[in-house]
VEXKETOR-853301 format. One record per residue (C-alpha): residue number from 1; chain; y, x, z. Coordinates in steps of 0.1 Angstrom, whole numbers, m for minus. Each point is the difference from the previous one (the first is absolute). Layout:
<pts>
{num->NUM | chaine->A | py->Y | px->X | pz->Z}
...
</pts>
This chain:
<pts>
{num->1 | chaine->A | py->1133 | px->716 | pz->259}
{num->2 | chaine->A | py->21 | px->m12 | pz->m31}
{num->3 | chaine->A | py->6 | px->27 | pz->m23}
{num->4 | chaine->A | py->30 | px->8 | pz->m23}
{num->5 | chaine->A | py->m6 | px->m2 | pz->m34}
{num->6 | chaine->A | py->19 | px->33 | pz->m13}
{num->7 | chaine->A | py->24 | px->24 | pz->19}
{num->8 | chaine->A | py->21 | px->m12 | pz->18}
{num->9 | chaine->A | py->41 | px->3 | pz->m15}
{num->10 | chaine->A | py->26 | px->m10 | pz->18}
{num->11 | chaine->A | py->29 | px->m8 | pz->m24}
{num->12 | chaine->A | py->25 | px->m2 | pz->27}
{num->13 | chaine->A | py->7 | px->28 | pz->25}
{num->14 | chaine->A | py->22 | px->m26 | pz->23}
{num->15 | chaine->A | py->m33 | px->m20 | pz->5}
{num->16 | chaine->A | py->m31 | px->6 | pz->20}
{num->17 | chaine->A | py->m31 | px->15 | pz->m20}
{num->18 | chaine->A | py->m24 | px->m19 | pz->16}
{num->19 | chaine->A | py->8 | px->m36 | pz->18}
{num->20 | chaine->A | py->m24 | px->m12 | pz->29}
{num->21 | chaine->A | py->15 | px->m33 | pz->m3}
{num->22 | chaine->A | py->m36 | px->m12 | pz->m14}
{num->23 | chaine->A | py->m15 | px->16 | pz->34}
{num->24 | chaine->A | py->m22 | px->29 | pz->m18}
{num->25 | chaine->A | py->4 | px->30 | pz->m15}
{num->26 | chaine->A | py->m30 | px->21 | pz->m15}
{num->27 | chaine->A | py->m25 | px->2 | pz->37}
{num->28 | chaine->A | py->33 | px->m9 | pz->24}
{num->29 | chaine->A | py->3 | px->m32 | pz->9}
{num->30 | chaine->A | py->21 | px->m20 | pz->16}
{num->31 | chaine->A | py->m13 | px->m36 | pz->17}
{num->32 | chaine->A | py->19 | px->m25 | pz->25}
{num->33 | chaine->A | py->m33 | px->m5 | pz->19}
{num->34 | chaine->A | py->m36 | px->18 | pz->6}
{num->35 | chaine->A | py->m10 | px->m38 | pz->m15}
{num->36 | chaine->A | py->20 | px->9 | pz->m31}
{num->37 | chaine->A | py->m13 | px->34 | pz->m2}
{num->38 | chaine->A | py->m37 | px->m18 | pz->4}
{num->39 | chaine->A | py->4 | px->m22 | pz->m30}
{num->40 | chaine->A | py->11 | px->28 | pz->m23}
{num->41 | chaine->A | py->m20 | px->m5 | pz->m38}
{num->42 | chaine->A | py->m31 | px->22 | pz->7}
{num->43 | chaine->A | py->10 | px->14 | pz->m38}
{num->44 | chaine->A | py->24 | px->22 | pz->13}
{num->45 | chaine->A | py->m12 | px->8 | pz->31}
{num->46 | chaine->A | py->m9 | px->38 | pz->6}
{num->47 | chaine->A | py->m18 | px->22 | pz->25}
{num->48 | chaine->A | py->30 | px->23 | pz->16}
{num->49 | chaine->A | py->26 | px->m24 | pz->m2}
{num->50 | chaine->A | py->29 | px->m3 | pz->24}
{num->51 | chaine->A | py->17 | px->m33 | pz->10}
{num->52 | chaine->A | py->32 | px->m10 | pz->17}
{num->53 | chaine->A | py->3 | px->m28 | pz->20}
{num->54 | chaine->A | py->34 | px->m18 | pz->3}
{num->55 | chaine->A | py->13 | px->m1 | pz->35}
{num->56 | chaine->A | py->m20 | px->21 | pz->17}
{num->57 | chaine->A | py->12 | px->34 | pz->m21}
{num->58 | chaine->A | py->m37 | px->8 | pz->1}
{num->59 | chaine->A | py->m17 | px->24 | pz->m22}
{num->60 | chaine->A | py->m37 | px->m2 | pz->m10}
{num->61 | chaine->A | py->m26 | px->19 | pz->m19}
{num->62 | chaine->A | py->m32 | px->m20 | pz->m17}
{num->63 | chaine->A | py->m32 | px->19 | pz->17}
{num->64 | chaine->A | py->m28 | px->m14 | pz->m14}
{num->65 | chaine->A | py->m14 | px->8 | pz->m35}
{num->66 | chaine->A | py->m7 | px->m37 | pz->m14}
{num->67 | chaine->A | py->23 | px->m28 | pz->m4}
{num->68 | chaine->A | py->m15 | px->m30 | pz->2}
{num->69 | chaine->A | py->11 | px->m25 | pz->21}
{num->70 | chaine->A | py->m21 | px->10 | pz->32}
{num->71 | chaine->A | py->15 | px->35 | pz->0}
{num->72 | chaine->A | py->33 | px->m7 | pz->m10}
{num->73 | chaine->A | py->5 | px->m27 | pz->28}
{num->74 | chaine->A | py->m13 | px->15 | pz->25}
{num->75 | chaine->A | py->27 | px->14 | pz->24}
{num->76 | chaine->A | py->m23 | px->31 | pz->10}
{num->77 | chaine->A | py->7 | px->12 | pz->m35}
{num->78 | chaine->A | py->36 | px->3 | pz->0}
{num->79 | chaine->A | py->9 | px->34 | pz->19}
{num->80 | chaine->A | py->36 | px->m3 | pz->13}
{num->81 | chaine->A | py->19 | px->32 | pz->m8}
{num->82 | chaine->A | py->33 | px->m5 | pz->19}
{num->83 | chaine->A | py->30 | px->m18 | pz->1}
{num->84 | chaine->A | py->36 | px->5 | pz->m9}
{num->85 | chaine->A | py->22 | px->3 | pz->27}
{num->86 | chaine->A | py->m24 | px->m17 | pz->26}
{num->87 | chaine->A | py->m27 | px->16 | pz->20}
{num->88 | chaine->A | py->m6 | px->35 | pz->m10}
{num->89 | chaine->A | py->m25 | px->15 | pz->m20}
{num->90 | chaine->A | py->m35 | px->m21 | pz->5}
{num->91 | chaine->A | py->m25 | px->16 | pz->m13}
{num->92 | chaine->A | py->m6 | px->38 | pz->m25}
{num->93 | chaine->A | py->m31 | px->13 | pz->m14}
{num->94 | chaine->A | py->m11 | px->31 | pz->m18}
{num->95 | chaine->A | py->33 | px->19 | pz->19}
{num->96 | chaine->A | py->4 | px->38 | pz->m14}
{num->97 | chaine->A | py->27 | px->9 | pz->6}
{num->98 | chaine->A | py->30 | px->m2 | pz->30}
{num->99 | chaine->A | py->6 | px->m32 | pz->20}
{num->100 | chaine->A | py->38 | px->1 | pz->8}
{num->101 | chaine->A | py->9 | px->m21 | pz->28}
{num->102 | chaine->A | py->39 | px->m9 | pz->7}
{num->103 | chaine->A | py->15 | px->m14 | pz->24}
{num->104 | chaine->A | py->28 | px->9 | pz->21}
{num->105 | chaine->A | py->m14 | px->38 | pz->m4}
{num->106 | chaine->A | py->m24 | px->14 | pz->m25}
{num->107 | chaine->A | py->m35 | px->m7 | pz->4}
{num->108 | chaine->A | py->m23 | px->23 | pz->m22}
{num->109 | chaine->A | py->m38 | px->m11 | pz->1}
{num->110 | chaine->A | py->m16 | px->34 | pz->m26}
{num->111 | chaine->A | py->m36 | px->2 | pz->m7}
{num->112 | chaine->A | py->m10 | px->39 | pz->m7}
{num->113 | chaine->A | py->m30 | px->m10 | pz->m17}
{num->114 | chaine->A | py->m21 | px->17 | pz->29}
{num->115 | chaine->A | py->m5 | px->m27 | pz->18}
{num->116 | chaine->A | py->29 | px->3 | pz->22}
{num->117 | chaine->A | py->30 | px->m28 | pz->2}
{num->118 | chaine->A | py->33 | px->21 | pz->14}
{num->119 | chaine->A | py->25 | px->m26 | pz->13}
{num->120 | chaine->A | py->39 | px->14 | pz->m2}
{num->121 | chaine->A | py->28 | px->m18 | pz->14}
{num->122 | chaine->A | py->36 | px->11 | pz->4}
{num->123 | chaine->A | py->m2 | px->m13 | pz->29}
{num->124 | chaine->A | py->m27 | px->29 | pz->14}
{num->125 | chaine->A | py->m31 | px->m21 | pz->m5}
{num->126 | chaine->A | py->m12 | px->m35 | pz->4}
{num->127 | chaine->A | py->14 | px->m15 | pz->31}
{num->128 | chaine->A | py->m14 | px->m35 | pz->m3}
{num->129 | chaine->A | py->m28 | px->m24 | pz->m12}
{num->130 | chaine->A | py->7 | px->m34 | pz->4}
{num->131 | chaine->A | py->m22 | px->m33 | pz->m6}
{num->132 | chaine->A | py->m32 | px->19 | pz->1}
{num->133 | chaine->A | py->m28 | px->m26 | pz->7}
{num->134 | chaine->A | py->m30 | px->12 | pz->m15}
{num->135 | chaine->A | py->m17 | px->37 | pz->1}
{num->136 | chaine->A | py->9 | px->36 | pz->m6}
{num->137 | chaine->A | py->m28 | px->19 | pz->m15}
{num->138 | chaine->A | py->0 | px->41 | pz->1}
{num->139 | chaine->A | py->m28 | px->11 | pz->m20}
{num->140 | chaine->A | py->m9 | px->38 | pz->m1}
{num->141 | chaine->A | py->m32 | px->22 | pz->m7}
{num->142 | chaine->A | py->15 | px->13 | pz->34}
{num->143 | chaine->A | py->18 | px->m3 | pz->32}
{num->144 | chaine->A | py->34 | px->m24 | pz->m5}
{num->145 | chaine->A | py->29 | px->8 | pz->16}
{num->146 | chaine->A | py->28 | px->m17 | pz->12}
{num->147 | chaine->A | py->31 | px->17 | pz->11}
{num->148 | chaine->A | py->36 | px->m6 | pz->8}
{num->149 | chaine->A | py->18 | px->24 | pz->m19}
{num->150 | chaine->A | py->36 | px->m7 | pz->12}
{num->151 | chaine->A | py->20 | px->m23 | pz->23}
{num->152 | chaine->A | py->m10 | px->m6 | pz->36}
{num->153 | chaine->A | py->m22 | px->m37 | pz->m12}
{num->154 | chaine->A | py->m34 | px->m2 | pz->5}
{num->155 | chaine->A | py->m28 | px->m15 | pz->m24}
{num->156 | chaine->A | py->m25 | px->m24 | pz->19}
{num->157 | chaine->A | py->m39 | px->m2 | pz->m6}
{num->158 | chaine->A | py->m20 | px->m31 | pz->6}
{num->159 | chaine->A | py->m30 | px->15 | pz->14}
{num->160 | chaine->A | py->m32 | px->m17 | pz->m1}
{num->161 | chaine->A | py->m9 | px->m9 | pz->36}
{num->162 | chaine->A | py->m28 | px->34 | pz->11}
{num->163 | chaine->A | py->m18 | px->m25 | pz->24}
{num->164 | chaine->A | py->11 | px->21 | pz->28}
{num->165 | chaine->A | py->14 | px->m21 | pz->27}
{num->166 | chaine->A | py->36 | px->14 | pz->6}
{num->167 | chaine->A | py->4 | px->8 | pz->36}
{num->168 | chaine->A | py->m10 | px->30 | pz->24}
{num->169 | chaine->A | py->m30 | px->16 | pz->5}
{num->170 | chaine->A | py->m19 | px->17 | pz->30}
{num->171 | chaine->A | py->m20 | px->38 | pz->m5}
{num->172 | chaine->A | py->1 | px->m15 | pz->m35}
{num->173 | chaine->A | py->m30 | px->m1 | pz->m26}
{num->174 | chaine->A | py->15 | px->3 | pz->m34}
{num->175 | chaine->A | py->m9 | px->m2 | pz->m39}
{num->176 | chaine->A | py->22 | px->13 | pz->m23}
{num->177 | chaine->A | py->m7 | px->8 | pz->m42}
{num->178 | chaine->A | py->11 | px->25 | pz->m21}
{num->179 | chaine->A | py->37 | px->m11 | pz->m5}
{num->180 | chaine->A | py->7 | px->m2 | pz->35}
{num->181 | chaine->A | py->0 | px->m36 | pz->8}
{num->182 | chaine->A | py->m18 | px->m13 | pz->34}
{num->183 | chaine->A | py->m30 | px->m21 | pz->m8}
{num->184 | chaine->A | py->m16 | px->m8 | pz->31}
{num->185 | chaine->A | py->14 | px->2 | pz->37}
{num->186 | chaine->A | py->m16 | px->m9 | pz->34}
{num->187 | chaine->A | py->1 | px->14 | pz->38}
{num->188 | chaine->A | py->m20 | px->21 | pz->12}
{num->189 | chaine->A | py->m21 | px->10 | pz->27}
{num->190 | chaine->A | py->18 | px->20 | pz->26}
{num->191 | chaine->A | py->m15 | px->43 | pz->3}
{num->192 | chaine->A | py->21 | px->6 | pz->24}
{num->193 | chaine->A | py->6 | px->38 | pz->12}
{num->194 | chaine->A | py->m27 | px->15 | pz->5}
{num->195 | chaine->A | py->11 | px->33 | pz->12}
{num->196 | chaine->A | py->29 | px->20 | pz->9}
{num->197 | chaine->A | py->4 | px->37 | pz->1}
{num->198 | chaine->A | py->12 | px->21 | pz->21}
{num->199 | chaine->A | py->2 | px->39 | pz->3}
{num->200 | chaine->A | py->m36 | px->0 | pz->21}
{num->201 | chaine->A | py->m13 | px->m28 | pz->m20}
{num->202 | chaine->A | py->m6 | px->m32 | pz->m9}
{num->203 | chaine->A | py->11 | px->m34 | pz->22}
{num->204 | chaine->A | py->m28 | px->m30 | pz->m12}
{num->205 | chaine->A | py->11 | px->m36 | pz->14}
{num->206 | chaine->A | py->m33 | px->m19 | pz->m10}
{num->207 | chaine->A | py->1 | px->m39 | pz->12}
{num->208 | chaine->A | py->m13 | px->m32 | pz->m12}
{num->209 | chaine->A | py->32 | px->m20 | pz->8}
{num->210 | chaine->A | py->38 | px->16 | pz->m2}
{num->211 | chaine->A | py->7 | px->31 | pz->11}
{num->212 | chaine->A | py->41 | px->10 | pz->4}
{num->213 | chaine->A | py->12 | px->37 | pz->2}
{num->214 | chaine->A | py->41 | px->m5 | pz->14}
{num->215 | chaine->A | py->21 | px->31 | pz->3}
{num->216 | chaine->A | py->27 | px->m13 | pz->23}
{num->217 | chaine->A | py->27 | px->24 | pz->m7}
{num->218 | chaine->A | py->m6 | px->23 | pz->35}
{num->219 | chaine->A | py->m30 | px->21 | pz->m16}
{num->220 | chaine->A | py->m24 | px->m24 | pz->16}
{num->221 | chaine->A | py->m24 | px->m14 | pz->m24}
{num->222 | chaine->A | py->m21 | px->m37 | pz->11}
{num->223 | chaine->A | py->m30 | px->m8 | pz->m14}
{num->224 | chaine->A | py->m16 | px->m37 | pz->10}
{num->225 | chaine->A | py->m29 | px->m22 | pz->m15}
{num->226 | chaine->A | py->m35 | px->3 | pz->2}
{num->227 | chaine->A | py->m8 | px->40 | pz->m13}
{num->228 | chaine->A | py->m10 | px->35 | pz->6}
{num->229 | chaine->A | py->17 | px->31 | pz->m11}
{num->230 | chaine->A | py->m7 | px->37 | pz->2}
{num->231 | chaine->A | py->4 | px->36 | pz->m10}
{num->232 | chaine->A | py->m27 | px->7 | pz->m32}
{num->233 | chaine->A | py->m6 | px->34 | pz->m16}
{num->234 | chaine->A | py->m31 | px->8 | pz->m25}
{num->235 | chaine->A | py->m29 | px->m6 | pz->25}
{num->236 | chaine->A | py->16 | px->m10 | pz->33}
{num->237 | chaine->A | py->15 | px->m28 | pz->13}
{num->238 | chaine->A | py->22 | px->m7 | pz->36}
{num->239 | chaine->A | py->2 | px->m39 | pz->3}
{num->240 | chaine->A | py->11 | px->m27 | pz->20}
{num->241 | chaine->A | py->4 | px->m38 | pz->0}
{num->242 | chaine->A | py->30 | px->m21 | pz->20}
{num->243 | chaine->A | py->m30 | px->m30 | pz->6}
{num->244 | chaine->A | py->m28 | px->4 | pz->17}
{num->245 | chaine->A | py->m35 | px->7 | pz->m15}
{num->246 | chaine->A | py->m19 | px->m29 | pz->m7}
{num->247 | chaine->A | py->m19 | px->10 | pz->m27}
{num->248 | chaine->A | py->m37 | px->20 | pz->2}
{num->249 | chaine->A | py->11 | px->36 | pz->m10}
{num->250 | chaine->A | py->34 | px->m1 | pz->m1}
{num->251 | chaine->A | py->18 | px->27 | pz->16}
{num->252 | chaine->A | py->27 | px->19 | pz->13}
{num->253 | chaine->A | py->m1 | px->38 | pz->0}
{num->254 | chaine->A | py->m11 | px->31 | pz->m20}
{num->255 | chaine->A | py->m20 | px->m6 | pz->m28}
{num->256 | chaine->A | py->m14 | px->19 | pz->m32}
{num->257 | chaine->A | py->m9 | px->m8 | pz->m35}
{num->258 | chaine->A | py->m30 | px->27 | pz->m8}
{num->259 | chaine->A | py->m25 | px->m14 | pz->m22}
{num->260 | chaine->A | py->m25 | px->24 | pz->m1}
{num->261 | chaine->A | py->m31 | px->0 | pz->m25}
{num->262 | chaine->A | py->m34 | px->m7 | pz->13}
{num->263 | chaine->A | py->15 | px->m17 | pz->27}
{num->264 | chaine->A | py->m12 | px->m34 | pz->17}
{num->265 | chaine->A | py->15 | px->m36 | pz->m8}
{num->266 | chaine->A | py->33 | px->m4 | pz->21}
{num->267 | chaine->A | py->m7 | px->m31 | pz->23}
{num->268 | chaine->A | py->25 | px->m15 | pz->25}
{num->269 | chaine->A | py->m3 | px->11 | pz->32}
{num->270 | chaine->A | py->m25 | px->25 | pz->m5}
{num->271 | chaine->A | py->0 | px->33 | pz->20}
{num->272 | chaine->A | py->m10 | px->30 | pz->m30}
{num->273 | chaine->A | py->0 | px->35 | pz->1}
{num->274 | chaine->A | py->12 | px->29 | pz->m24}
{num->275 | chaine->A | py->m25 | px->27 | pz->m2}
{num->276 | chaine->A | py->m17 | px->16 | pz->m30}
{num->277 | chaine->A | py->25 | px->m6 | pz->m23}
{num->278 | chaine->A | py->2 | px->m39 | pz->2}
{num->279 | chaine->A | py->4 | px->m29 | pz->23}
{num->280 | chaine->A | py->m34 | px->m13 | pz->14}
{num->281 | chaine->A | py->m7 | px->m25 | pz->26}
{num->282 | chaine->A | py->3 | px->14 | pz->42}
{num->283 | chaine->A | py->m25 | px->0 | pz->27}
{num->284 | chaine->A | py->m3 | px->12 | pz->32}
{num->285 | chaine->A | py->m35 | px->8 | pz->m4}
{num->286 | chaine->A | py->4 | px->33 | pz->m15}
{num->287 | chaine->A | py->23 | px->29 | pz->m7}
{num->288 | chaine->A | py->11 | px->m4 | pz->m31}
{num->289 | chaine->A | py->6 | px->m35 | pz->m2}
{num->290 | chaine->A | py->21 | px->5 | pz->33}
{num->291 | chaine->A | py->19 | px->33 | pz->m3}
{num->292 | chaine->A | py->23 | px->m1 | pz->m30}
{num->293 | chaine->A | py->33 | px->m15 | pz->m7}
{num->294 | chaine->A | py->2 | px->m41 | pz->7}
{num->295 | chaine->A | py->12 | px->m24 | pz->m15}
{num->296 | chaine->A | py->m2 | px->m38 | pz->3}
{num->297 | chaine->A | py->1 | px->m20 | pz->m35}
{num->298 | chaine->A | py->28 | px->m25 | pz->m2}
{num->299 | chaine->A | py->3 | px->m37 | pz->m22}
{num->300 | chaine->A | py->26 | px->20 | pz->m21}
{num->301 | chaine->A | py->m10 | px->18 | pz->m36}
{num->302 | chaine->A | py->m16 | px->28 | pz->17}
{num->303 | chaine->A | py->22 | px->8 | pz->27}
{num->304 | chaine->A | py->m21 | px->14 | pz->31}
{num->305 | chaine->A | py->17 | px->m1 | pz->33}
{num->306 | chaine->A | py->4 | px->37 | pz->12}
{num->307 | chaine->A | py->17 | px->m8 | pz->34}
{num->308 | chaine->A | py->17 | px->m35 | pz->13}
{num->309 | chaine->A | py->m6 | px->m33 | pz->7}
{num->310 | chaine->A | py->m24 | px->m22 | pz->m17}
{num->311 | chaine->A | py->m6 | px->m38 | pz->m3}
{num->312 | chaine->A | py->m37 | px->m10 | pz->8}
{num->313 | chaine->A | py->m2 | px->m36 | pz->2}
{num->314 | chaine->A | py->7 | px->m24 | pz->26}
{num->315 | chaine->A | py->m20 | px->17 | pz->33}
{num->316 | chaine->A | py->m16 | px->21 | pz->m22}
{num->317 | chaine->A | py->9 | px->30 | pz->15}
{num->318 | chaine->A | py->m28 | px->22 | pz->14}
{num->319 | chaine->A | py->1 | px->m2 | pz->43}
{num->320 | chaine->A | py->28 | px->m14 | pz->17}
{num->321 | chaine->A | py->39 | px->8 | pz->1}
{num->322 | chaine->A | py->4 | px->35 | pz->5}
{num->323 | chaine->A | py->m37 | px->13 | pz->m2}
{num->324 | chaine->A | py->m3 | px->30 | pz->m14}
{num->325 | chaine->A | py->m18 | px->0 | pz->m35}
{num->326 | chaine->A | py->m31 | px->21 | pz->m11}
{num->327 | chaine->A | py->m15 | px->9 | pz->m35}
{num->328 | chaine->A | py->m29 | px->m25 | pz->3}
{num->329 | chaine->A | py->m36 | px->13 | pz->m9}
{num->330 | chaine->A | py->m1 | px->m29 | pz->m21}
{num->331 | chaine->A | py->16 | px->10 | pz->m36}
{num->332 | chaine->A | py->34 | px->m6 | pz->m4}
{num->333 | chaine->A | py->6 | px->m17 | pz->35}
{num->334 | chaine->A | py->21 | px->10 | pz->27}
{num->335 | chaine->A | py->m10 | px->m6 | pz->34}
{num->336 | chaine->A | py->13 | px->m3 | pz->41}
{num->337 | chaine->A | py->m36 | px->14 | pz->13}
{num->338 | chaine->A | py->m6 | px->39 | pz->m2}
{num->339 | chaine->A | py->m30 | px->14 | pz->m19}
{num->340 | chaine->A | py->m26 | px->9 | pz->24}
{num->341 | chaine->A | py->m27 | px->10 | pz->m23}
{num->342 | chaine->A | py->m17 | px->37 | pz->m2}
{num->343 | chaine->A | py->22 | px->12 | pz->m31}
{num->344 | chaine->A | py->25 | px->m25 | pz->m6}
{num->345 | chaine->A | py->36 | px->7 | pz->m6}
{num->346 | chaine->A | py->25 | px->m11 | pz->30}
{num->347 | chaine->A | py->36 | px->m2 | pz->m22}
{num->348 | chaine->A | py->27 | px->m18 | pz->16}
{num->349 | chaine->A | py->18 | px->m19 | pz->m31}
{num->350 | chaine->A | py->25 | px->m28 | pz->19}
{num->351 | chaine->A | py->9 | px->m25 | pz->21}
{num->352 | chaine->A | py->m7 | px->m42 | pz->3}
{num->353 | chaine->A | py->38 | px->m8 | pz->m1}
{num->354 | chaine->A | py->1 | px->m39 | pz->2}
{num->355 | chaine->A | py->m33 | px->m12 | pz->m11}
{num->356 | chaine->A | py->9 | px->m8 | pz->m34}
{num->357 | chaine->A | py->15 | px->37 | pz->m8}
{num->358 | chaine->A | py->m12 | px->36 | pz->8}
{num->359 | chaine->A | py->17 | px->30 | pz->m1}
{num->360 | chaine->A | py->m15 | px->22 | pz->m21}
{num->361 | chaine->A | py->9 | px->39 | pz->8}
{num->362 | chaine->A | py->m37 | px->23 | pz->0}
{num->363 | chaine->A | py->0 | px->28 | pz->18}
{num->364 | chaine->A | py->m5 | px->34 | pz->m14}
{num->365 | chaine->A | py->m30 | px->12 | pz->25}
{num->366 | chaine->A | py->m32 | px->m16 | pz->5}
{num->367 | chaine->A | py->m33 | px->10 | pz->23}
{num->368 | chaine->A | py->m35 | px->m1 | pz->m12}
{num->369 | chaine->A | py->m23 | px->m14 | pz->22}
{num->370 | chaine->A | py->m29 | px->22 | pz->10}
</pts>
């Protein structure tokens, strides 16, 4: 920029000391266009220097460390600083100290120099943010928090969409992270209740369609759909189905759960008998396949029918309706023909009730044939 000569003396106190008539003075200058300002003599040019233009009351600091004419022509270079009376403050860099904000009230923007920005008002805080178009950024080595600290307003969050598909949800399956947030959501597959208690034990309603348990009001509880239900304790079981049997083993009646060790495979249907300590397969061919405690092995876990009726096919049934029902000589069959054989065991165990079901209820004497 041109340079004075000497100090500068002005001889007459009524008169400006320095006259920007000549539109520069020392790194200030004053231009009536940006193509003026272009076209300034690279001699006295300068990195840092600020530049008004006419007009437009604008303000501008030179960026750029060279001044030749690529740099100092190019807009990009030219950092508007603000303008008088117009807009507002534009644009402030390197900020260490307060920001002081005034409008109608007092707006007091104070960097602590610990990384926190406190925002005062007099009028309790900031109430408004108008024009925002582009992104607010929280940035922490933490969590971020945004609260409303006074007034009844409320601050909205533009949420990134979760990809869980807003709506409601049956015997839900959900995902959801450490901060809370649901991730994943889908229905499930209906349980059910499986049991109830009571104060003698435990109602099961076990069906493959719907079962419904209604208490209408008049201590009267109604239970429809396809299902059985009973009283369970530990190792015994009372139970009873609203359909009728129509699967091999099924039953209704008293039934227990011992497992004993040592004990023969459970199969369906099968008459087996306790006795030394486990379950083995009966016959009527000999004392002590005949004499002990029966039990007939059911299609369910390891539930063996005690006393009740059984399912045992279509006509499957030993003998006809109503036939009475011995322990066969053949293992683990039950028979309507009496053992006749020297030795055999003669045990009444049931009845043919339909030809497909038999009621299974062994007696507790037997005779040994001599």
């Amino acid at each position: 920029m041109a340079e004075f000569p000497d100090l500068l003396i002005n001889p007459n106190p009524n008169a400006p000391t320095l006259d920007a008539s000549g539109n520069q003075i020392r790194g200030i200058n004053i231009f009536e266009t940006t193509a003026e300002r272009d076209a300034l003599n690279i001699t006295v040019r300068i990195p840092g220097a600020l530049s008004v233009i006419k007009g437009s009351d604008e303000l501008y600091q030179y960026t750029a460390n060279t001044v030749d004419d690529a740099a100092w022509q190019n807009a990009s270079n030219w950092l508007g600083i603000g303008s008088a009376g117009g807009a507002g403050v534009q644009n402030l860099n390197n900020l260490n100290g307060n920001l002081t904000l005034v409008g109608t009230g007092s707006v007091t923007i104070t960097d602590d120099g610990n990384n926190t920005i406190t925002i005062d008002s007099t009028g309790g805080g900031v109430t408004d943010v108008n024009g925002e178009t582009g992104t607010v950024t929280f940035t922490g080595t933490g969590a971020v928090d945004v609260d409303v600290i006074t007034g009844t307003g409320q601050i909205d969050l533009d949420l990134t969409n979760s990809g869980v598909a807003a709506g409601s949800y049956t015997n839900t399956n959900i995902t959801v992270d450490a901060q809370g947030r649901v991730t994943s959501a889908s229905n499930g597959a209906s349980g059910g209740v499986s049991s109830l208690e009571t104060l003698t034990g435990e109602l099961n309603l076990v069906g493959a369609g719907s079962v419904t348990v209604t208490d209408n009001g008049s201590d009267t509880i109604t239970v429809t759909g396809a299902y059985t239900y009973g009283l369970y304790g530990y190792d015994w079981e009372f139970s009873v189905a609203e359909s009728q049997l129509s699967t091999v083993g099924t039953y209704e009646g008293t039934a227990t759960y011992i497992q004993l060790a040592g004990s023969v495979p459970r199969t369906t249907a099968q008459v087996q008998v306790l006795n030394s300590g486990a379950w083995s397969v009966s016959s009527a061919s000999n004392v002590g396949s005949a004499t002990g405690l029966l039990a007939i092995c059911s299609n369910l876990g390891v539930a063996r029918l005690m006393n009740g009726l059984m399912y045992m096919g279509a006509g499957a049934a030993p003998g006809s309706p109503g036939d009475v029902l011995y322990l066969s000589t053949s293992n683990g069959l039950l028979t309507p023909t009496a053992p006749i054989g020297n030795g055999e065991i003669v045990r009444v165990v049931g009845y043919n009730v339909d030809g497909d079901r038999i009621y299974f209820n062994p007696s507790n004497d037997w005779i040994v044939l001599a």
